[in-house]
Each structure stands twice: as C-alpha cells, then as structure tokens.
Legacy VTK file of the C-alpha trace (Angstrom):
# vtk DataFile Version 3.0
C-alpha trace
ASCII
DATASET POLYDATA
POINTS 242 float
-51.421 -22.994 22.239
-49.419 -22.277 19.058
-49.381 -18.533 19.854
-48.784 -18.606 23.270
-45.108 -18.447 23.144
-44.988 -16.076 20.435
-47.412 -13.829 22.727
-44.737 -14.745 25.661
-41.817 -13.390 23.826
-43.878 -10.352 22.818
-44.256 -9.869 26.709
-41.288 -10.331 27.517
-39.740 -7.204 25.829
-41.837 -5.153 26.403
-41.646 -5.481 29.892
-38.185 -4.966 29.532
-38.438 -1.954 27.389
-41.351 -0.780 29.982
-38.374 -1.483 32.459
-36.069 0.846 30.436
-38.823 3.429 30.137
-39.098 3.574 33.645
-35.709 4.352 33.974
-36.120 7.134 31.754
-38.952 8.453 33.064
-37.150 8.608 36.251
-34.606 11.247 34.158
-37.587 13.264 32.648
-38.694 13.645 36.502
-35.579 15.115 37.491
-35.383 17.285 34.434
-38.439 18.882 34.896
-37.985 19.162 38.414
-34.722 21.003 37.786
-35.986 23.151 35.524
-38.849 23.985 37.574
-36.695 24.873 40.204
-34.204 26.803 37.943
-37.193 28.736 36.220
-39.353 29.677 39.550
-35.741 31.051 40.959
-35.320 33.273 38.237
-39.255 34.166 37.978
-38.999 34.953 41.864
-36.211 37.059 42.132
-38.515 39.299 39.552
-42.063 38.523 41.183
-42.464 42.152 41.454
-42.690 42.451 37.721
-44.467 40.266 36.487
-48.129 38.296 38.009
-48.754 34.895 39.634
-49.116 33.050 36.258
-45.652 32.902 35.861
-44.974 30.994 39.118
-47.627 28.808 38.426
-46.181 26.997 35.520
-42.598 26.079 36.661
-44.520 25.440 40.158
-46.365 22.826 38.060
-43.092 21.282 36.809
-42.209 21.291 39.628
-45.201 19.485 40.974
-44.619 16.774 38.061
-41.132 15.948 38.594
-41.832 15.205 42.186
-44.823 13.322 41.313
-43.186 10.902 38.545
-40.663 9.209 41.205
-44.158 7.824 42.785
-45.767 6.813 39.218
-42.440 5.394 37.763
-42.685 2.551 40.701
-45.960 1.086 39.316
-44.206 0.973 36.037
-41.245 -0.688 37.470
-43.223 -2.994 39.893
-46.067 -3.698 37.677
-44.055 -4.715 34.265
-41.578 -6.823 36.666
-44.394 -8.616 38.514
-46.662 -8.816 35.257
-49.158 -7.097 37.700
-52.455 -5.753 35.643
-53.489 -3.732 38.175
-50.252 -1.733 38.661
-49.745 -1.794 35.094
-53.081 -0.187 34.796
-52.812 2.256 37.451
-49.363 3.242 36.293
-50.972 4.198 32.854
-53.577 6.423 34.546
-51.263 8.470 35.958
-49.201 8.472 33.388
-51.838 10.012 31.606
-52.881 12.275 33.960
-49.201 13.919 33.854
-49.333 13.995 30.431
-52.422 16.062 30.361
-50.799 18.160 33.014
-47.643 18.304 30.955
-49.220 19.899 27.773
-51.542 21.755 29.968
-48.102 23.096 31.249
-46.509 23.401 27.835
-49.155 25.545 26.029
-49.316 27.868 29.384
-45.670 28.589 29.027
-46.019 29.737 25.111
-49.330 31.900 26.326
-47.688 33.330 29.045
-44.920 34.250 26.222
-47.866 35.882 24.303
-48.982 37.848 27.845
-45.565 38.788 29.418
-45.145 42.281 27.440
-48.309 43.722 29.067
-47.666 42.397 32.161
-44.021 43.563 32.319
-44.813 46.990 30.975
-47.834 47.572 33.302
-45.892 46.756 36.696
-42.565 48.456 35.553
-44.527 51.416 36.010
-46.636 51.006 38.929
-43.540 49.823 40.835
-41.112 52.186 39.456
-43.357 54.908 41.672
-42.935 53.111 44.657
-39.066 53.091 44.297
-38.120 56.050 47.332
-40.909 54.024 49.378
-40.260 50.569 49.600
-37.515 49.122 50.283
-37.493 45.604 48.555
-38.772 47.550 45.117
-35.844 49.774 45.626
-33.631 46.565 45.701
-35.709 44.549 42.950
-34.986 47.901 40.300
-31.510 48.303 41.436
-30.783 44.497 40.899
-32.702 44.789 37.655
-30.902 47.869 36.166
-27.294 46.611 37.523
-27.556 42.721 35.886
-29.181 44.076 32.483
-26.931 47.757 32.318
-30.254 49.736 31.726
-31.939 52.539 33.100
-36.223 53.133 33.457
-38.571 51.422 31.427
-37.786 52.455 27.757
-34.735 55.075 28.833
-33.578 56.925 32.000
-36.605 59.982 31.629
-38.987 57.596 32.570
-37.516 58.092 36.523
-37.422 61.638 36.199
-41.521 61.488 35.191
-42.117 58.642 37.778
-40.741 60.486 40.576
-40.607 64.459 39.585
-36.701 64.497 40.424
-33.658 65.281 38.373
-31.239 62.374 39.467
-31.360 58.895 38.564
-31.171 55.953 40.909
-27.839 54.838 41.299
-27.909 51.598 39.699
-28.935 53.718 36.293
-24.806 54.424 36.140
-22.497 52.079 35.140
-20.339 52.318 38.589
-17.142 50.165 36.967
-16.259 53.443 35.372
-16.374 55.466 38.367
-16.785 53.477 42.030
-17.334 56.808 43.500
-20.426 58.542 41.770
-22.413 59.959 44.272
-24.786 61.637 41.713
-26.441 59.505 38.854
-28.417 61.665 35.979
-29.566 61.667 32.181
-26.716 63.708 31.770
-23.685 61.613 32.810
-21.145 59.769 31.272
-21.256 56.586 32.501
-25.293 56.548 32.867
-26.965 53.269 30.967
-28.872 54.606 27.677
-31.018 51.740 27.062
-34.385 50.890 28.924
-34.817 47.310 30.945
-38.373 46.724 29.253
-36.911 44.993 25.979
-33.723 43.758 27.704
-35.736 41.988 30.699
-39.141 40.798 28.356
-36.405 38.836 26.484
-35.275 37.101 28.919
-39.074 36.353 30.460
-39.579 34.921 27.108
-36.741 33.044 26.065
-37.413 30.795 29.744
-41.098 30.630 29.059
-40.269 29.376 25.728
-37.940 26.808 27.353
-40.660 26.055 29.983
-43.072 25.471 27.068
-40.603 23.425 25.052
-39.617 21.055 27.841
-42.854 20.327 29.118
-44.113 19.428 25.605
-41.141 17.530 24.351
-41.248 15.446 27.351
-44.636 15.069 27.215
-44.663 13.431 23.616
-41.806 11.228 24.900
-44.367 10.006 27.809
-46.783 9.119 25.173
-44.637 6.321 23.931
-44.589 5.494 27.052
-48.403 5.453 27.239
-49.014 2.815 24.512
-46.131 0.439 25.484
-48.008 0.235 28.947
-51.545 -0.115 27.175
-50.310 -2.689 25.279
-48.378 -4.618 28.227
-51.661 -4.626 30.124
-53.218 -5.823 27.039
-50.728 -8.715 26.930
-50.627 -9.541 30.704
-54.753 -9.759 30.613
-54.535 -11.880 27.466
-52.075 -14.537 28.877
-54.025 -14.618 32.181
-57.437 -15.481 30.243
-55.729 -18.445 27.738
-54.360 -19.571 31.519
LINES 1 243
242 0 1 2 3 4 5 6 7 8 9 10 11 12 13 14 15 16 17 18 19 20 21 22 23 24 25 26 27 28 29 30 31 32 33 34 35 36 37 38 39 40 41 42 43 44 45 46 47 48 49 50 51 52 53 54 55 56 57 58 59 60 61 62 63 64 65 66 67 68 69 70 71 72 73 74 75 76 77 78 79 80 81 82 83 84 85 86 87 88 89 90 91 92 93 94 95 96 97 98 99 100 101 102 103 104 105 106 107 108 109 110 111 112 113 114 115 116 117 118 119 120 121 122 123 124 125 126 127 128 129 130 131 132 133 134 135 136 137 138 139 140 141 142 143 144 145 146 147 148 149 150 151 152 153 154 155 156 157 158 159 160 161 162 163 164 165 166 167 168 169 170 171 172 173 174 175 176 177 178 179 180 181 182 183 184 185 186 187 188 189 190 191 192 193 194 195 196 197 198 199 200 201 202 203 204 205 206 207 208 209 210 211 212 213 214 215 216 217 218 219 220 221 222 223 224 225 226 227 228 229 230 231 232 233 234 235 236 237 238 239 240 241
C-alpha cells in the first residue's frame, strides 16, 4: 500500500508522455508519408532508368505513414483509458513498423550501393530505343533538358547508339538559340557533359535521404517502444495489487 501511490504517479506521466508521443508519432506519419510521396514522384518520372527496387522503398514509406494514423489511436486510446490490451496491441505494431522502418532504411543505403549499375545499364538499353518510342523519347529529352547534358558519359554515345550524325534536340542548350533545327557534337550551344554522373547523384542523394529518414525515425519510435512496455507493465501491476 505504501508504493501504490508512488507507482500511481509513475503512471500517470507516462501516460501523459505516451499521450505526447502519440502526438508525435502522428508527425513522423505524415513525414514519412510526404516523403514517400515526394521520393516515388521523382523516382517515377525516371522509372525508365532505373528498376522496381527503387519504387519499392518510398512505396513502403509510404505504406508506413498511412499505417501509423491507425496504430497511433491504440496509443492514444489505450494510455487514456489505462487499457492493457490496447496498450499492448499498440506496442506490437509499433514494433512491427519499426522493423519495417529499418528494413526500409538499410534498403535505401543498398539501393545507393546498386543505383550506378542500374543507371548505367538502362541508359543504354533505352537510349537505343529513343527514334522508337515515344515516352523514352520524352523521358531522355526531359532528362538531358533539367540536368544540361547530353548521352550517357558525352554526346558520342548517341551517335554510337543510333549510327547518326545529329544529336537529339534536347542535347543543345536552346536558351542560346530558340531556333536550332540541327543539334550535333559540333555545335556551340550543344551540352558537353554526360547525364550518367549528373543524374546517379541525384538517385543517391534521395536514397540517402530515404535511408536517413526512415532510420532516424525509426530510433525515435523506439523510445516510444519502451515507454509503452513499461506503461503496460504499470497498468498490469496496479490491476493485480487491485
């Protein structure tokens, strides 16, 4: 009976700071769902470059955020009722999402590791299909315009993908002259640097940021782990000295 109020108090906050966790849990969701979003955007406008894996992992943030607006109501409902069984539940999932967070995490940083392969490899296959199909043409033209470059590592690689002398379009910088009707290796205004270094920097620099989200999040969840261990801990404590 002496350390039943103590054990009270000692509930009491942290239900409150399970409360507050909640809350910001509820912000995690919708930063990882934004990202997600942000991420697959980018990743799908260049789906032609690069494989599946790299939709999967901001698909699965995606997948997460969604999926923490559900959990975070056990949290909220289970600390405010003093529930066991939410509490409980809430903590499964919770660590179910963590798992799928660092599972999501460390596929970002390997998908770092795989995206210069990938990129070079269908760079070239597509680059052959560029007179041939229309949404290539488009997906090269939009590449080569946003990033000012020209083939894979410089403008010959068009003239050895598709045994011609000019250049697509988009390999000339068309701000210096709106009316070029004829792009080559040989013009003025034609882009000197290749989109393979240009564009696998900018894959990794957002599946580092995938990575680094996921993960930092993830350890932030953790906290939130043991406060709702130990919360269910308390709660089933006070209802056996009842």
């Amino acid at each position: 009976m002496i350390n039943t109020p103590n054990l009270s108090i000692g509930m009491r906050c942290v239900k409150y700071i399970m409360f507050i966790f909640n809350l910001l849990f509820v912000i995690t969701g919708i930063i990882l769902l934004s990202i997600g979003v942000a991420i697959h955007g980018v990743y799908h406008n260049y789906q032609h470059f690069l494989d599946n894996k790299f939709l999967s992992v901001p698909s699965l943030l995606i997948a997460i955020g969604t999926i923490i607006f559900f959990i975070a109501f056990f949290g909220c409902c289970g600390a405010i009722r003093e529930n066991h069984f939410m509490i409980i539940t809430f903590t499964g999932l919770l660590i179910i999402i963590f798992i799928m967070e660092l599972s999501g995490g460390i596929a970002g940083y390997v998908l770092r590791d795989r995206a210069s392969t990938v990129i070079q490899q269908k760079m070239g296959e597509t680059m052959k299909m560029y007179h041939n199909n229309t949404e290539i043409t488009y997906i090269w033209d939009e590449l080569q315009t946003d990033f000012h470059c020209c083939g894979i590592v410089n403008s010959s690689n068009w003239e050895n993908a598709l045994n011609v002398d000019s250049l697509p379009k988009s390999c000339c910088n068309t701000n210096m002259d709106v009316n070029i009707t004829n792009c080559t290796t040989s013009s003025p205004n034609v882009y000197r640097d290749g989109c393979y270094i240009s564009f696998l920097s900018f894959i990794k620099s957002h599946a580092v940021q995938l990575g680094g989200v996921a993960i930092g999040i993830a350890v932030v969840q953790a906290i939130g782990i043991w406060f709702s261990l130990y919360l269910a801990g308390q709660i089933r404590s006070s209802y056996e000295t009842v």
